[in-house]
N, C-alpha and C positions, 0 to 999 in steps of 0.2 A: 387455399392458403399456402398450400406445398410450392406453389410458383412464386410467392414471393417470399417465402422463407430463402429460395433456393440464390435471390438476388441477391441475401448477403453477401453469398463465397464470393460477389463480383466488387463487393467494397472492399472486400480484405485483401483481395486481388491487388485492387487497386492501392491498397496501402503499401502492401512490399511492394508495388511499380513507383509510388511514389517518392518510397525509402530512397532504390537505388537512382531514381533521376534524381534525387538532392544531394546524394552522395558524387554525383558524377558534376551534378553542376558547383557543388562546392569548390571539386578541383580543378575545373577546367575556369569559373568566371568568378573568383573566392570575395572581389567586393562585391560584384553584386550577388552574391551570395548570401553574405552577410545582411545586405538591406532586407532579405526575406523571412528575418526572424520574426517580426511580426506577426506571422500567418502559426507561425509555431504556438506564439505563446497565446493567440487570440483564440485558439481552437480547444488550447488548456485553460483558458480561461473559461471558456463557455460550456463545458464538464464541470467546473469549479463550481459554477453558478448553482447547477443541480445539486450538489453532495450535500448542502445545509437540509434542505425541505425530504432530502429520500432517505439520511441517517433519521431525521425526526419522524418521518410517517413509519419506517421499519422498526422501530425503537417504543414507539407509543402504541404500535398493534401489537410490537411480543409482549412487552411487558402488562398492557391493558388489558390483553386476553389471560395474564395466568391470575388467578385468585390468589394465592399465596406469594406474596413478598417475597418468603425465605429462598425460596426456588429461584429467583431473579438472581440474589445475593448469593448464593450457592455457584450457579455459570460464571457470575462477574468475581466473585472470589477463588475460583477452579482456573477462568482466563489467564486473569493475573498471575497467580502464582505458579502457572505453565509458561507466562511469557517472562518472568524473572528468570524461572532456570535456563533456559533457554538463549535467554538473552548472554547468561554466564558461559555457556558454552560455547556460544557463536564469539563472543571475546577472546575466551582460551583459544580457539582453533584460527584466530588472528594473530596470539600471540605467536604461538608456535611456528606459524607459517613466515611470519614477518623475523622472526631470529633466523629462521635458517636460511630465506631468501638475503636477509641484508640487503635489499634492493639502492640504499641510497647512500652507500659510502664512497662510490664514484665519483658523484655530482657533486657542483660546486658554487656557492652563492653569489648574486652577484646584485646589487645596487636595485634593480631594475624589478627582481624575481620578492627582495626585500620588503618593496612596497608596494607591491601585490598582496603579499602575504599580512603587511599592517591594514592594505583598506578592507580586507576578509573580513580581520577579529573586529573593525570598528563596530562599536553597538551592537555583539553577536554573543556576550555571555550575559545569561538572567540570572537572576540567586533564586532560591528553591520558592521565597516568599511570592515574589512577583510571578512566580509559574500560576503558584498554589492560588493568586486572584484573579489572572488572567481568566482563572475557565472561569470565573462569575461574572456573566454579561452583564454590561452598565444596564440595558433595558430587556423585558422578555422576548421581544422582537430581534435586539441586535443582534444577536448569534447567529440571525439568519441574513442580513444586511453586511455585518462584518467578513461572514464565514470562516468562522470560528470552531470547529470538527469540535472540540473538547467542550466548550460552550453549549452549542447545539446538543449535546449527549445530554448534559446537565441539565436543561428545559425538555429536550425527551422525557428523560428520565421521570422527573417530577411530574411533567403532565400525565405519563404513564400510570405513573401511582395514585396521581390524582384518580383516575377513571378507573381503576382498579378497585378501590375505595368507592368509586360511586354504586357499584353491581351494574345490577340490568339498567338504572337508568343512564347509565353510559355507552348503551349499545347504540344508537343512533349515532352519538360523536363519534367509536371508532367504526361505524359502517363509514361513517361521512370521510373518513382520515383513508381511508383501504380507497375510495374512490380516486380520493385525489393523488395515492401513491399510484393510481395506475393513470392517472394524467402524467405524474410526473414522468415517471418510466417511457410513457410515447413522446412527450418531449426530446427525453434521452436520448432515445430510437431515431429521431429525426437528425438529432443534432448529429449522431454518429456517422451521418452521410456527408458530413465537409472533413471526414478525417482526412485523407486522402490530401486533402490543401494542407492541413496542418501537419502532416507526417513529412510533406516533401519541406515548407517554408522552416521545420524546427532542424530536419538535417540537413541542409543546405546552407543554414545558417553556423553553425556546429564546425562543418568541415572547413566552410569558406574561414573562418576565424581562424582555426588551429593548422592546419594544414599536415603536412607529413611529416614534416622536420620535428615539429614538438615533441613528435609523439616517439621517435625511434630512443630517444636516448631514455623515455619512462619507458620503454614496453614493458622491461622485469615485472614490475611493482602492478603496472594494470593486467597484465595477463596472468600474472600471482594472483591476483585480487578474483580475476571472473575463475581462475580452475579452483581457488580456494570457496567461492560461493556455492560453485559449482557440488561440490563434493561437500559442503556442507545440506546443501540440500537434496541431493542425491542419496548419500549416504545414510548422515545422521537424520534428517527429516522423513529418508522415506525407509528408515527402518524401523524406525517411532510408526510410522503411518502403519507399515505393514504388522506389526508386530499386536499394535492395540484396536486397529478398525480392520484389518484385513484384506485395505486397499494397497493397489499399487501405486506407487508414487507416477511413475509414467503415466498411465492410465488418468491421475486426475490431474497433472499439468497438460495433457493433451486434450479432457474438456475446457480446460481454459485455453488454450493455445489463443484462442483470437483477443482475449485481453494481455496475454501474453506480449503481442505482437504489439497492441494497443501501446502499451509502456514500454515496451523498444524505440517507437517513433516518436513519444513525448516526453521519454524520459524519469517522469512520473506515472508512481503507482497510483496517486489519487486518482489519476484519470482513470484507471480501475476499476477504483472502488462499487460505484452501484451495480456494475456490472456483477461483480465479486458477488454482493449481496442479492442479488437475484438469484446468481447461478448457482449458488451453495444451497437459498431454498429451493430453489428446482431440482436441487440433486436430494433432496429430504431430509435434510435438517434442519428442524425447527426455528418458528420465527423467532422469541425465544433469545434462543442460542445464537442465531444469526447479528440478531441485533444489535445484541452485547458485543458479542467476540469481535467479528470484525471492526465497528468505530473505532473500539476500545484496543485493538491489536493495532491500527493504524496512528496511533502514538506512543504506544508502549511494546508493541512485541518486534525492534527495530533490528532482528538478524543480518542483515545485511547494513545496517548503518555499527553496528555494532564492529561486525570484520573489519570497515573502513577505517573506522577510528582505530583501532589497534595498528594496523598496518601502517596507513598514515602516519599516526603518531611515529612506530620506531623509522618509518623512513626520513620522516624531518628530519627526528634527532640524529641519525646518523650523517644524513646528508649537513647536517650543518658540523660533526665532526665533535657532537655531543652525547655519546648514545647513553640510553638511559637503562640504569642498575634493574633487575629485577624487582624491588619494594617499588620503585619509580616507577615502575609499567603498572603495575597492579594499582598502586593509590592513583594514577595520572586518571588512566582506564574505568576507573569505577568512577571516577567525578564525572568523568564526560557520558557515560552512557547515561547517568541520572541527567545529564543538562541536554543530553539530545532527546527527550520526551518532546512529542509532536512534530518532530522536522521529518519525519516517515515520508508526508505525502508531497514535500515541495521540493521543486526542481531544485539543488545548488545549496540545497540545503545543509547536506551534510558536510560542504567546506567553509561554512559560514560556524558548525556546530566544532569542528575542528579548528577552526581560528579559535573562539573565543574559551573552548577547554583549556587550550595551549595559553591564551592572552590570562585566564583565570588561576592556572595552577604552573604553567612555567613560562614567564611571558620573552626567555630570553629565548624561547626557539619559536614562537611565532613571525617572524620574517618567513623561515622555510618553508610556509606556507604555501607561500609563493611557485613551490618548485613544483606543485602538482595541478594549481590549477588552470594549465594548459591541457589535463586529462581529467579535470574531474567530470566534466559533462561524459567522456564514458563510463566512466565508474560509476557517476548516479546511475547510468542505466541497469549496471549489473546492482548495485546496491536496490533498487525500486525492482527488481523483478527478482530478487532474494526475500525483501521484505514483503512481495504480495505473496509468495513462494509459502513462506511461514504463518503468513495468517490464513491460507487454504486451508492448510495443515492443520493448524491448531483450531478453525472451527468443525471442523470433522472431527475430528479428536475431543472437544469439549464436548460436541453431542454424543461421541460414544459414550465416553465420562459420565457421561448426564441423563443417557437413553435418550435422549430427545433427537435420534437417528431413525431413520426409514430403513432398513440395510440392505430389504430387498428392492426398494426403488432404485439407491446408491447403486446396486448393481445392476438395474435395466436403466438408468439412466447411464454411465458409463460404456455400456454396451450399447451403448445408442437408441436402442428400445423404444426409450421417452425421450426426445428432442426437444431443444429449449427452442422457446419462440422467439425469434430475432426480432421480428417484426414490434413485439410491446415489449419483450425481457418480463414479463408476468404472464402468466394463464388467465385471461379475461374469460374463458368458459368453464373452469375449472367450481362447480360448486362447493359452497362453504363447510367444511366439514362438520364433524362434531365434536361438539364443545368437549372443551379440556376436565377432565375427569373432576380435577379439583377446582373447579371455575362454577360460575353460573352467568358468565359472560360468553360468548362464542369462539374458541380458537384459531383466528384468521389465519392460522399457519397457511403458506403455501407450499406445494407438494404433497401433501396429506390425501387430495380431493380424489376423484372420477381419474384413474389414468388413460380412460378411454379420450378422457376428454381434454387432457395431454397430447396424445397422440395423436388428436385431429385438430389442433391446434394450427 
């Protein structure tokens, strides 16, 4: 098995050769460049495909394995209200950043930049009601047909407690669910060998459109943007991390570095995401805790859409020669981060989520819109690899919160020790461990089991 684990490092390889040949053929052949957007978004679409059926089989084994409810509701009430603060402080350290840079009182409106910035906010603000129906799937199927992240949690959810409620005679359903998540997971594994096409067809597409010019008269505001993310996650995340789990921040973005890299080349953190949920149980935090936190962080714990909006916002209003009073930052800012709930995982999303805040609360400075999205495709990228940044974070942290942490695996898997399996992203020899103290259903956790059996994985 060690020899084809070993073939991964040659797809990841392959992905940074693929980065910079789309990079280079952007600027040397930029139409046809552009025509190879397709291979970008077909590669994030076929990630997409998976996220419905791996958040529902993750989501109905933590929850199905614990016997008591309250403990479910205890993580998802502990989540939340870690990704509220959170979220407040990723705003303040936009504001702050975005007053002393004044990035856009240079620049200047023009006709063109206008109506950009109107076709953005078209059909891009919801009111809080239509949010609040949207997670209820029209059928119990659809959530997984639509792919609908908030949906699919919501039929998790309930099927989980369904089988919760049943006891022992629900062990066969989730032994039958824990099969099929490790179908799923090899599908995953498979599909992750056409990354390499889709890293090169998404940057090549990218460059070929914008080209160099766009980019020189934003640099302030986008290089603002990634040293401000930067140092938010650096900083304040990893002295949170250090201070309460006693990990290092470095240490655990560089077990992720390879989905790291992942959402550099697509953009998107969703493409992320099962990886996310694999590797955090493999690092031993409970299924559980896994479950919840991250679906649930991937629409609501949005640090990095958070700094956007702030900054964004004051660079509009200045750039359009309107800048906005202090009360005006604060009330603009807190409407928008409530209406950005679920744009976490989609590409462009967060200048869709910034049109329509501006079109919803001050719709005379949505034209400006316009002035940034010639760089928003690199800011999603630092926004989507901020926002996976914080949901690492915060599910290691909610399992400290909760004990539903391993601490000594946390440090031989970090240490390299225990190595994740590339080849399925699951331990297929990893025996079942022992049921959860307060259960009389089995607790499929993974990470718990044989770490011999990790090891020889």
């Amino acid at each position: 098995m060690a020899a084809q684990r070993d073939r991964t490092h040659y797809l990841y390889l392959a992905v940074i050769g693929a980065v910079i040949l789309g990079v280079t053929v952007g600027f040397v052949a930029p139409d046809f460049a552009v025509e190879l957007k397709p291979l970008g978004t077909g590669f994030v679409n076929l990630i997409k495909m998976m996220i419905s059926p791996i958040i529902f089989c993750t989501i109905v084994l933590g929850v199905g394995s614990v016997r008591k409810a309250a403990k479910v509701g205890a993580v998802g009430g502990l989540a939340l209200g870690y990704f509220l603060v959170m979220s407040t402080v990723a705003l303040a350290i936009g504001l702050v950043v975005g007053n002393i840079l004044e990035p856009g009182s240079s620049l200047h409106l023009t006709k063109e930049v206008a109506e950009a910035g109107a076709q953005q906010a078209d059909g891009a603000s919801e009111s809080t009601a239509d949010f609040l129906l949207g997670v209820i799937p029209k059928t119990l199927v659809s959530a997984f047909t639509e792919g609908e992240v908030l949906q699919t949690l919501l039929v998790a959810l309930l099927a989980g407690f369904a089988l919760q409620a049943m006891g022992r005679a629900g062990e066969p359903v989730l032994r039958g669910i824990g099969h099929i998540q490790r179908l799923v997971f090899r599908i995953l594994a498979m599909i992750m060998w056409v990354a390499p096409i889709g890293a090169f067809g998404a940057m090549a597409a990218v460059v070929g459109a914008t080209g160099i010019d766009a980019l020189k008269s934003l640099a302030v505001i986008m290089i603002g943007f990634y040293v401000t993310c930067a140092l938010f996650v650096f900083v304040v995340l990893g002295a949170l991390l250090r201070l309460v789990a006693g990990v290092n921040i470095l240490t655990l973005l560089t077990y992720l570095g390879r989905e790291f890299l992942l959402i550099l080349s697509t953009s998107s953190s969703e493409s992320a995401l099962p990886r996310l949920i694999a590797k955090m149980e493999h690092l031993g935090v409970s299924k559980p805790v896994v479950g919840i936190t991250v679906p649930t962080g991937y629409s609501f714990n949005l640090d990095g859409t958070a700094i956007y909006l702030t900054m964004a916002s004051l660079f509009v209003a200045e750039a359009m020669g309107n800048p906005l009073s202090v009360a005006e930052q604060i009330s603009l800012l807190v409407f928008m981060i409530i209406a950005s709930k679920g744009a976490a995982g989609v590409t462009g999303a967060g200048l869709a989520t910034l049109a329509g805040g501006l079109q919803s609360h001050r719709p005379e400075l949505v034209d400006g819109v316009g002035l940034i999205v010639g760089i928003d495709r690199f800011m999603s990228e630092a926004r989507a690899l901020t926002n996976f940044a914080g949901n690492a974070v915060a599910t290691v942290l909610v399992g400290t919160w909760t004990k539903e942490i391993d601490k000594e695996r946390v440090a031989e898997v970090l240490a390299g020790r225990i190595p994740f399996d590339e080849k399925t992203l699951v331990d297929d020899h990893a025996p079942l461990p022992e049921p959860d103290e307060d259960s009389d259903v089995p607790d499929q956790r993974l990470g718990k089991g044989d770490e011999k059996a990790h090891v020889s994985v």
